[in-house]
Legacy VTK file of the C-alpha trace (Angstrom):
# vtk DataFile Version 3.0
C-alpha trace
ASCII
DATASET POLYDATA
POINTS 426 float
105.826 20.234 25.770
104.047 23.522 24.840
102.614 23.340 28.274
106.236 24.025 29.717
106.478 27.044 27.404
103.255 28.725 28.725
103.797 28.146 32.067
107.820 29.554 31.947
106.981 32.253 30.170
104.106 32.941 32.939
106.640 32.916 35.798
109.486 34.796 34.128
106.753 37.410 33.193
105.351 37.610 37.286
109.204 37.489 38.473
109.781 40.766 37.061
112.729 39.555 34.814
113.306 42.315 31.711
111.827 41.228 28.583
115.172 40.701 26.347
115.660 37.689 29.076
112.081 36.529 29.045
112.518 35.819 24.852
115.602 34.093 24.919
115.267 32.181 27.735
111.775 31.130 26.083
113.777 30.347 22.835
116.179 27.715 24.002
113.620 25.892 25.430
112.005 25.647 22.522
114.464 24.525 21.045
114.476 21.543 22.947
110.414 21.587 23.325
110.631 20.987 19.573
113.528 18.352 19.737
115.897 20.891 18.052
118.387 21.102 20.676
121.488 19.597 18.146
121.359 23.287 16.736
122.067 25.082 20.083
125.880 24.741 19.268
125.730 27.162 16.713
122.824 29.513 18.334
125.911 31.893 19.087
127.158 32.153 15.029
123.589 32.465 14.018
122.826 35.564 16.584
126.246 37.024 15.779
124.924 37.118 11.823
121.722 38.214 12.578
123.754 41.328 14.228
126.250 41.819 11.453
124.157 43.868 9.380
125.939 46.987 7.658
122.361 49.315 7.917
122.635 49.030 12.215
126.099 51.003 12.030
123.307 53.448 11.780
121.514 53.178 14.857
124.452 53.942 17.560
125.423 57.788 15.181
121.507 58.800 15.237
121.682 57.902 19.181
124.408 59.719 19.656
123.193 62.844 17.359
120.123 62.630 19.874
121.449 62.479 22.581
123.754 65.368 22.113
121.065 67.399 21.101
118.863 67.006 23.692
121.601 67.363 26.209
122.062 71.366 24.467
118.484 72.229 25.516
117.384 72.686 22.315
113.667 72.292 22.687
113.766 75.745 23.992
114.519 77.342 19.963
112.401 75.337 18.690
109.390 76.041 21.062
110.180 79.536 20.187
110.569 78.762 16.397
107.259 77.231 16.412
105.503 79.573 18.606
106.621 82.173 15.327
104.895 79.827 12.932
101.533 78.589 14.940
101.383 80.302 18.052
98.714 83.155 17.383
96.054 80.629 16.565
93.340 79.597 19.158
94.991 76.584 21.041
98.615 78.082 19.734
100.439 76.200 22.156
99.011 73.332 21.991
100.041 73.687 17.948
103.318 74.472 19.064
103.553 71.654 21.197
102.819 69.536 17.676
104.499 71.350 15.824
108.111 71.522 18.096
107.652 67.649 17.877
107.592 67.709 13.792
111.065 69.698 14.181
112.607 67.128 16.741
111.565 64.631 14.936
114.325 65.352 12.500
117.191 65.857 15.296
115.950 62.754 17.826
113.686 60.395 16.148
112.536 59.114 19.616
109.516 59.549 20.651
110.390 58.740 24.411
113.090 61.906 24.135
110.258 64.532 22.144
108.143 63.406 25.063
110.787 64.044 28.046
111.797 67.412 26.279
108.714 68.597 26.011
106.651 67.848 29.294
109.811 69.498 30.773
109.392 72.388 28.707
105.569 72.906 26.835
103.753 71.341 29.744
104.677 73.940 32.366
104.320 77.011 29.946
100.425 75.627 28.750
99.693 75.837 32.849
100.838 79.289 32.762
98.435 79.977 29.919
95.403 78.672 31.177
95.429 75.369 29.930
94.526 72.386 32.283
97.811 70.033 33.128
95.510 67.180 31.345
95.274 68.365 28.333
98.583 70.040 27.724
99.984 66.539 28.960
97.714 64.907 26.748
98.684 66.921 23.633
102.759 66.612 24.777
101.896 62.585 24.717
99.914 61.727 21.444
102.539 64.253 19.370
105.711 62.432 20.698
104.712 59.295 18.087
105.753 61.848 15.099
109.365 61.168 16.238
110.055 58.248 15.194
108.176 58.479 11.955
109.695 61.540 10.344
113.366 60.717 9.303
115.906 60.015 10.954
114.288 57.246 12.870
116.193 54.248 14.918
113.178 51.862 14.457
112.848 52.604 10.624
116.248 51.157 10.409
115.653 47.820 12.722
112.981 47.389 9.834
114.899 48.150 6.832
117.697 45.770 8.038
115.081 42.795 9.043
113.602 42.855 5.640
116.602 44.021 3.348
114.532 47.318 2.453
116.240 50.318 1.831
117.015 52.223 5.013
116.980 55.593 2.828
113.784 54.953 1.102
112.097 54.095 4.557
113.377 57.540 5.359
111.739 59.156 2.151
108.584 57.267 3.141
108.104 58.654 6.679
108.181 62.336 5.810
104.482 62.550 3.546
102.845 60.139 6.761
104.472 61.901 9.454
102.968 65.517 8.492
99.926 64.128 7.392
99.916 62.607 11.386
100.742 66.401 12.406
98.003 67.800 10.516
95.242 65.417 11.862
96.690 66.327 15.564
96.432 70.301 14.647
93.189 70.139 12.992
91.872 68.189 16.340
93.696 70.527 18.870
91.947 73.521 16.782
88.333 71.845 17.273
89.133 71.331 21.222
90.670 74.727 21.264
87.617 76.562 19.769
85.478 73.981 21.954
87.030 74.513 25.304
87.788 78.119 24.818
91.698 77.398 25.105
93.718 80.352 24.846
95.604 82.030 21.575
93.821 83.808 18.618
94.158 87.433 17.230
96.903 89.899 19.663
98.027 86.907 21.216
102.080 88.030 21.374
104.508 85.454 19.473
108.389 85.780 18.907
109.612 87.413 15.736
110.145 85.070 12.638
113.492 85.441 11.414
114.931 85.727 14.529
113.168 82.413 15.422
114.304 81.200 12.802
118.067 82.016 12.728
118.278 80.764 16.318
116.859 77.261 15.366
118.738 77.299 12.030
121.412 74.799 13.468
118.994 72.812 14.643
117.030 72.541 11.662
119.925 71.907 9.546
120.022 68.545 11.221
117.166 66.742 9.027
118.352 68.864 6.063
121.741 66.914 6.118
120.572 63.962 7.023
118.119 63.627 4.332
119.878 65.625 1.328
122.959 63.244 1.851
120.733 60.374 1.171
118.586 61.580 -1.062
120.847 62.744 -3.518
123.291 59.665 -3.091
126.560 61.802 -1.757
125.981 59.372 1.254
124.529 55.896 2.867
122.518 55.762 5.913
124.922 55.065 8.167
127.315 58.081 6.922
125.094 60.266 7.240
124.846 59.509 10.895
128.234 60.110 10.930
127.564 63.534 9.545
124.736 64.323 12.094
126.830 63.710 15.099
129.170 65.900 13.331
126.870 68.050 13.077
125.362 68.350 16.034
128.951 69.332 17.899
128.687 72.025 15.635
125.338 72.974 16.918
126.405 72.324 20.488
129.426 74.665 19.478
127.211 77.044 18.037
125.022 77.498 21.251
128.153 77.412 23.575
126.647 74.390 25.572
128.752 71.864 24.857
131.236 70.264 27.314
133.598 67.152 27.549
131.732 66.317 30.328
128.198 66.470 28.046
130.318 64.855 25.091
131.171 61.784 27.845
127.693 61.750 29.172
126.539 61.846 25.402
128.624 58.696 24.995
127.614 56.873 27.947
124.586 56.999 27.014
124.378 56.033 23.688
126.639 53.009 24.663
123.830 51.697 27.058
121.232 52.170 24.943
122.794 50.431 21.754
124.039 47.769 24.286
120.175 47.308 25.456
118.734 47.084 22.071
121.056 44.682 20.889
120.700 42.516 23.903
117.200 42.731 22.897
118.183 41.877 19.275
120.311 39.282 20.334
117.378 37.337 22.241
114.608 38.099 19.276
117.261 36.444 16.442
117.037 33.177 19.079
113.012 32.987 18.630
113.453 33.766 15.145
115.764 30.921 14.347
113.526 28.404 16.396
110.548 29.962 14.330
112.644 29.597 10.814
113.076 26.159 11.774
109.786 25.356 12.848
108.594 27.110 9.447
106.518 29.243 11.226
106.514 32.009 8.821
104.997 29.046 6.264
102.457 27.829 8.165
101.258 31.040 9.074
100.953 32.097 5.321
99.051 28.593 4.656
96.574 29.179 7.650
96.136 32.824 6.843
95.084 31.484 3.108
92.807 28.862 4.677
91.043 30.857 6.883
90.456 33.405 3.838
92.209 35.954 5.292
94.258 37.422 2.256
94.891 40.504 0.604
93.779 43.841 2.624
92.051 41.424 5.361
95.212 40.166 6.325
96.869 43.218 6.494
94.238 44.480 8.806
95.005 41.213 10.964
98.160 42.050 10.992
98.189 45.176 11.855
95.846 44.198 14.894
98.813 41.957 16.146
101.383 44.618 16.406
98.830 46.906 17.547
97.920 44.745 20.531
102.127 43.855 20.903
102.969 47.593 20.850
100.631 48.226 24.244
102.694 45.354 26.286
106.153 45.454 24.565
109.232 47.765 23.704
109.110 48.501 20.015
112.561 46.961 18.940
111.366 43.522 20.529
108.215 43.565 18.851
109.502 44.466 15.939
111.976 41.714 15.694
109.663 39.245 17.282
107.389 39.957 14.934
108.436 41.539 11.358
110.128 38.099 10.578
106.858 35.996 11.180
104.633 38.061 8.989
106.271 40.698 7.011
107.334 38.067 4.539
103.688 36.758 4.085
102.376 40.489 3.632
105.163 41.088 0.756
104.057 37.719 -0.704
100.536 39.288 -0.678
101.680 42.118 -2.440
102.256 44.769 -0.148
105.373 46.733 -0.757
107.898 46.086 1.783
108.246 49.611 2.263
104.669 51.058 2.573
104.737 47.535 4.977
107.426 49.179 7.029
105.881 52.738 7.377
102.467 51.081 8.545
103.800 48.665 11.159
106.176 51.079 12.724
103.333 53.668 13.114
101.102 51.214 14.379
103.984 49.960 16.543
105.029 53.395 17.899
101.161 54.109 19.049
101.876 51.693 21.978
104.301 54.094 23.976
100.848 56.405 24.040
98.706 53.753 24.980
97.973 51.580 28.535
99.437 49.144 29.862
103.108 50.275 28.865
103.110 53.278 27.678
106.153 54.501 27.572
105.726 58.475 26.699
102.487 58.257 29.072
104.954 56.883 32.157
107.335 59.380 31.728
104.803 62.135 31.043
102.962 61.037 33.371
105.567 61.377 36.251
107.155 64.871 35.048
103.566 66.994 34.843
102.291 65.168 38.206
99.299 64.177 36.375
97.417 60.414 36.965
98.736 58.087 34.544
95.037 56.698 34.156
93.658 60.065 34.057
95.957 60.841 31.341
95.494 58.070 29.110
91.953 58.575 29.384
92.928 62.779 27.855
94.895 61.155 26.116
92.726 58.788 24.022
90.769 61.292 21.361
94.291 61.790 20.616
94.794 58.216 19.860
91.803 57.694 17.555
93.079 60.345 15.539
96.132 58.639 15.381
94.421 55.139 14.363
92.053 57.055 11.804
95.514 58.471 10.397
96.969 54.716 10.370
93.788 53.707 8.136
94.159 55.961 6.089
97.413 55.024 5.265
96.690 51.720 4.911
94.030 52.069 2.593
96.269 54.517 0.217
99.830 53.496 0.241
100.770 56.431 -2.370
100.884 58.534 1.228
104.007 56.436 1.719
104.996 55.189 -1.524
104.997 58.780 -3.670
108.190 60.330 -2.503
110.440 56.762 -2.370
108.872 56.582 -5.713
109.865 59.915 -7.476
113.328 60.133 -5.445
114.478 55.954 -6.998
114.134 54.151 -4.017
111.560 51.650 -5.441
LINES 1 427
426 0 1 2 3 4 5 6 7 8 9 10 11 12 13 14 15 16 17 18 19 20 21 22 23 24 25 26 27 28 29 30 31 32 33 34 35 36 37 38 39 40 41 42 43 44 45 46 47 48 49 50 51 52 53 54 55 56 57 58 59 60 61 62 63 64 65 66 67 68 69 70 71 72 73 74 75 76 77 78 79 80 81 82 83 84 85 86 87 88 89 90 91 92 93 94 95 96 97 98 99 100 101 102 103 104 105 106 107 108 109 110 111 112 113 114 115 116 117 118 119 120 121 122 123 124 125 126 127 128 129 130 131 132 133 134 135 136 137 138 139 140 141 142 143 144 145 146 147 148 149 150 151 152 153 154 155 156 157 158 159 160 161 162 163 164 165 166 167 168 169 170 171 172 173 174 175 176 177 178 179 180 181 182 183 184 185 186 187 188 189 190 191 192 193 194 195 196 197 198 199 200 201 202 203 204 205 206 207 208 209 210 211 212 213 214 215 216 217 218 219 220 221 222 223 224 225 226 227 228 229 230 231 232 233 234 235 236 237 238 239 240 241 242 243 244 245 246 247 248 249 250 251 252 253 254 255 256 257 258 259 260 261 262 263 264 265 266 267 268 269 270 271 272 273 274 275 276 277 278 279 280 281 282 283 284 285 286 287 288 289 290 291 292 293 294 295 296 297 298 299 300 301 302 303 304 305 306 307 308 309 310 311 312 313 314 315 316 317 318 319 320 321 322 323 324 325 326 327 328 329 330 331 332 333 334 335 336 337 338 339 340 341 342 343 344 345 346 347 348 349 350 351 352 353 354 355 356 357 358 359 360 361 362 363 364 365 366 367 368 369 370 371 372 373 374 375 376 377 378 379 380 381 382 383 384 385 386 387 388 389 390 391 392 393 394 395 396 397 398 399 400 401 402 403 404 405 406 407 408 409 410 411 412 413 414 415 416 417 418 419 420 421 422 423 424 425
């Protein structure tokens, strides 16, 4: 019956069908693949539960708080903030270009948004300077992954409510990883900057400081908020969402470019994203159940044992799977496809669920910069008029950076584990 699986999944794949409808269609035939079919009468109750977690109230307010600032044109501070900070190095923009992604990390969290924003904005202004459109889309592409690492972050919160792990202490664990990430891409820009002769250095002109700074202030108040409220316990995940889309009219009030029409648009959007990702939720919690059944997670754990792969060699297996997954699926998918299946057998190894969480959602996130898929490189790709192959060839020093950085954390999980640690998360 396998054999009916394969070839299904083959043709719905070719067809063109979207992925959410791929998985569940998949999943009720295996239910009756497996003779398992009696328990399709209560697949709906056991998606609906699956949903009907308290920490994915979350997800829709940080949307929303993205969306709204992205709609104020807000990139355009904190260019200008970072430019203050960065920009008279050699290579300054292309430091800027990291650096304005550290700072929208903290408002978006997406890395598909930082990488919109800023090939709209940074890509255009490096041309002007004298950089090549390859590298400055290159550089706008590998520093879009800091979004959804540094806090707040939508896919930090799929995790925390697949494995019951504190959404705030997933939040206290991006923040050390996420600027250790930025430094390895600065330190690299510098040595192609002084390599290639890019432009910046001593005279180069840069905006004032403080008034950099007391432009962006709104802005930056976002992650302040967001992670104080936690932090300190005045609030939970999700009401601090609340708070940041609060917020963030504020900032939109502040700047004078907010709208009802941009307040509607704001919600539209955020309804059709939240409605995609829970479609895609909805199908991934269908596989999961046939997999729970099936005691896939167990057998798994017992053939991981048998083949000797235990301890740190399994976590290197593992993080080879949702490497490979990132680079042909959307991030939410994989992540519920796959954090069920094996994030139980890593804990059971010893890993800490949440150094477990900040590893497979970097590793997860480094397939929007990476062929097939590629979501950032697509979208990059298309708004600086550069060849997507081209680019993802610029782009790949980039992403062995980036891999070097996910070793690293790997190999010391006090990178993730210090500040959850000090702050009573774990």
């Amino acid at each position: 019956m396998t054999w009916i699986i394969v070839l299904s999944a083959i043709l719905f794949l070719a067809s063109g069908t979207a992925l959410a409808y791929i998985v569940g269609a998949l999943g009720v035939l295996a239910f009756w693949a497996t003779d398992n079919l009696r328990y399709l009468a209560i697949l709906p109750q056991r998606i609906f539960s699956q949903l009907d977690i308290f920490a994915l109230m979350a997800m829709p307010l940080f949307i929303m708080t993205g969306e709204i600032m992205n709609r104020l044109g807000i990139t355009r501070v904190l260019v200008d903030f970072s430019m203050s900070m960065v920009g008279r190095f050699k290579g300054g923009l292309g430091h800027v270009n990291i650096m304005t992604s550290v700072f929208f990390a903290g408002v978006s969290g997406s890395a598909v948004a930082d990488a919109a924003a800023l090939s709209n904005t940074l890509v255009p202004a490096m041309r002007q300077q004298g950089y090549t459109n390859r590298y400055a889309a290159a550089i706008t592409v590998a520093s879009s992954i800091i979004g959804p690492i540094i806090p707040p972050s939508i896919i930090l919160i799929f995790y925390g409510a697949l494995m019951q792990t504190s959404v705030g202490g997933l939040f206290a664990a991006g923040i050390i990883p996420g600027l250790v990430l930025a430094a390895a891409l600065l330190i690299a820009n510098s040595f192609i900057a002084h390599r290639q002769n890019h432009p910046g250095g001593k005279g180069y002109k840069v905006p004032p400081f403080l008034s950099s700074l007391r432009n962006a202030a709104p802005a930056l108040m976002l992650p302040i908020i967001i992670l104080g409220g936690i932090v300190f316990g005045i609030v939970t995940p999700t009401e601090a969402g609340g708070l940041a889309v609060v917020a963030a009219l504020g900032a939109g009030w502040f700047y004078g470019k907010l709208s009802w029409q941009t307040f509607y648009e704001c919600l539209k959007r955020t309804s059709s994203v939240s409605g995609m990702i829970f479609i895609i939720m909805a199908a991934a919690a269908c596989a999961a159940w046939i997999g729970s059944l099936e005691q896939w997670p167990q057998r798994l754990a017992a053939l991981a044992i048998e083949s000797g792969l235990t301890g740190l060699k399994f976590v290197f297996a593992v993080n080879l799977v949702f490497l490979a997954a990132g680079m042909v699926m959307d991030a939410p998918m994989a992540l519920f496809l796959l954090v069920p299946l094996f994030g139980p057998t890593c804990v059971a190894q010893g890993v800490d669920p949440t150094h477990l969480g900040i590893m497979l959602c970097l590793n997860i996130t480094m397939g929007l910069v990476t062929p097939p898929l590629g979501a950032c490189l697509m979208i990059v790709s298309s708004t600086s008029g550069e060849n997507y192959w081209s680019l993802a060839g610029a782009t790949l020093p980039f992403v062995l950076v980036e891999v070097f950085v996910l070793l690293v954390i790997i190999l010391l999980p006090e990178i993730s584990l210090y500040l959850p640690r000090h702050m009573g998360f774990i």
